[in-house]
C-alpha positions in Angstrom: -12.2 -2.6 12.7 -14.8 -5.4 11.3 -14.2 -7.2 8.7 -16.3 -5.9 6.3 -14.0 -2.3 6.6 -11.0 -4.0 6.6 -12.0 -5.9 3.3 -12.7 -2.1 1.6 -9.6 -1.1 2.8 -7.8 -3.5 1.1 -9.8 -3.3 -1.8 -9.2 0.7 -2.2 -5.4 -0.1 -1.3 -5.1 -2.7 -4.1 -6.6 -0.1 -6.4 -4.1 2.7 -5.5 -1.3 -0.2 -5.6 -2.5 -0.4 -9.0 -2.5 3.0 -9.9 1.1 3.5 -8.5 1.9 0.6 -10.5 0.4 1.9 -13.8 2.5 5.3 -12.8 6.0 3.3 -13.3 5.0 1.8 -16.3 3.9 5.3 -17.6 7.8 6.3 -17.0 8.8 3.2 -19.1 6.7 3.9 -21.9 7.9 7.8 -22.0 4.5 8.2 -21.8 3.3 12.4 -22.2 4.1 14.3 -18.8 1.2 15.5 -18.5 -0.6 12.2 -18.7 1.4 11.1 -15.9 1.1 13.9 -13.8 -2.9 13.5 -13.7 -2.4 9.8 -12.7 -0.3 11.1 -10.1 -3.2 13.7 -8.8 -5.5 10.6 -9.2 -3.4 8.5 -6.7 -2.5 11.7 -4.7 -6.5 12.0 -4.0 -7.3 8.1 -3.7 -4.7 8.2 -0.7 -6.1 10.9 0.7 -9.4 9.1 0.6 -7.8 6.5 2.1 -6.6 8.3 4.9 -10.0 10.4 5.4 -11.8 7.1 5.7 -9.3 5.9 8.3 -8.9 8.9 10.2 -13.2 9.0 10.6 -12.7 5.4 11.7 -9.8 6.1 14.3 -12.4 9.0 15.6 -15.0 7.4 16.0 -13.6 3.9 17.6 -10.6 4.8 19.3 -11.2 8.7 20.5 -15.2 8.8 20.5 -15.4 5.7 21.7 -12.6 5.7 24.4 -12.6 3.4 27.0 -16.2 1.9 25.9 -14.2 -1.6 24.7 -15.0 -0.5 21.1 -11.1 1.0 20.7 -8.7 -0.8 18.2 -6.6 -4.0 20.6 -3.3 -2.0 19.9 -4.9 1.4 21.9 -3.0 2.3 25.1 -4.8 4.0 27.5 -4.8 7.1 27.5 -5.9 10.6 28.9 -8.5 13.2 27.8 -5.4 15.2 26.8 -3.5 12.3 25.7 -6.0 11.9 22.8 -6.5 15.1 21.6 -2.3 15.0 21.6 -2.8 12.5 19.7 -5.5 13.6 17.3 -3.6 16.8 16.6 0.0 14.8 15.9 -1.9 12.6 13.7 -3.9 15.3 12.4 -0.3 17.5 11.3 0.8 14.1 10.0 -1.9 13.7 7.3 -2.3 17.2 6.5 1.3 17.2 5.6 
């Protein structure tokens, strides 16, 4: 992952960290249900972004791109099978 990527990452992660953190002090301000409940659909979708945008990138570098050098340092080597295995556990994972 380059460093540009990994610096939106972050970014997006400090924004849901944020939001999680806005959540708790919802709860300690007896703020309306409701109110929280949105803010929890809000972080609910900006982790799934999340995920989406790091699933596309484990696609395209570390399945697409098998063996071509462009995979993440931490991939084993692996099968044709092996990776769609993988893709599929992963996949169950997220969807979850």
């Amino acid at each position: 992952m380059n460093t540009e990527k990994r610096h939106k990452l972050r970014s997006r992660i400090n924004r849901i960290r944020g939001q999680v953190e806005g959540l708790g002090r919802m709860v300690d301000e007896d703020k309306y249900c409701v109110d929280i409940l949105t803010q929890i659909a809000a972080a609910r979708s900006a982790l799934d972004t999340l995920g989406v945008e790091l699933l596309a990138d484990h696609l395209e570098g570390c399945v697409v791109g098998h063996g071509s050098g462009s995979e993440h340092h931490c991939a084993e080597p692996m099968t044709r099978e092996q990776l769609i295995a993988e893709v599929k556990t992963t996949l169950s994972r997220f969807l979850k």
